[in-house]
N, C-alpha and C positions, 0 to 999 in steps of 0.2 A: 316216841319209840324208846327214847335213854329212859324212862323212869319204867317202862313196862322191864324192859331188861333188867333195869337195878331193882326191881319186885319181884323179877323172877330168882334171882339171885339173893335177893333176903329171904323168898321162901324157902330156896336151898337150906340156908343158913339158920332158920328155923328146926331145923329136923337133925342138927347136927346133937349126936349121942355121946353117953362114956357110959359106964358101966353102972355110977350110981345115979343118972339122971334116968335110965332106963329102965330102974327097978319098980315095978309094978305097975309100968304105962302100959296101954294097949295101943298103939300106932295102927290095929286092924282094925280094932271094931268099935274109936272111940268116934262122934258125932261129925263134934269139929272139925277133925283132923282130916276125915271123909267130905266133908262138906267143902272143906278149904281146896282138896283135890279135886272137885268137880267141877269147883269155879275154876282154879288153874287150867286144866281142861275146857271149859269152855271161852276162856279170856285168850289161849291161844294152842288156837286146834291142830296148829301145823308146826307147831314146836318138836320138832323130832327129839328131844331132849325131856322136854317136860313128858313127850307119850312113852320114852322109852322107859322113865320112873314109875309113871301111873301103872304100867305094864308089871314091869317089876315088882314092884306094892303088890298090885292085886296078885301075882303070881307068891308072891313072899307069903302073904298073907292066905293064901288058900293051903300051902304047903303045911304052915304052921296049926291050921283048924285042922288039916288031916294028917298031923301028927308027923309027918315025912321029915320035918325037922323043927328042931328048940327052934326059941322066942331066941336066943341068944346068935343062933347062927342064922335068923333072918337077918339079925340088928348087923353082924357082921356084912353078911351078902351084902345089904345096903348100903351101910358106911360107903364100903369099896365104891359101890358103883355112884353114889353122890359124891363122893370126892373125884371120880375119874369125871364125872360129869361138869363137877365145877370147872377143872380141865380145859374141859373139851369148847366150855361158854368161854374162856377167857383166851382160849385159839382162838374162836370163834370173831368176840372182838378186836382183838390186837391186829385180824386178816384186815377190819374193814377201818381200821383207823387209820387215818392221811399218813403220809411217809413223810418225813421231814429232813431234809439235807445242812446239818450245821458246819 
């Protein structure tokens, strides 16, 4: 269960952006990058966390092919919400780790 977490969490950390590593990536429509989220998706289906990114993604990415907004303000939209996410994983942990009285 710790290494599937600490995977879910390097993928996180995989996708983290800045301005010049984002220049001329496609994060919608690259193979890999699709491929890598399907298996996340299917490694853990019940991850409200991992489904509420993929959602996101596909929602980022459909906005951006119909023009409704930049490549820049998806990357933005995202950041935000993979950083509140990493968050929400490290509440998430710190809830189920033993309590210790020194």
């Amino acid at each position: 269960m710790k290494t599937g977490l600490i995977s879910i969490l390097l993928f996180f950390l995989t996708f983290t952006t800045n301005a010049e590593e984002t220049e001329g990536i496609d994060y919608c429509h690259d193979a890999k990058i699709n491929q890598d989220w399907l298996k996340m998706i299917g490694e853990y289906p019940k991850d409200a966390i991992i489904l509420k990114l993929a959602g996101l993604r596909e929602g980022l990415c459909l906005m951006i092919d119909r023009g409704q907004i930049s490549h820049e303000q998806g990357i933005d939209i995202w950041e935000d919400e993979r950083q509140r996410s990493m968050v929400d994983r490290g509440q998430e942990q710190a809830k189920k780790m033993p309590k210790y009285i020194l």
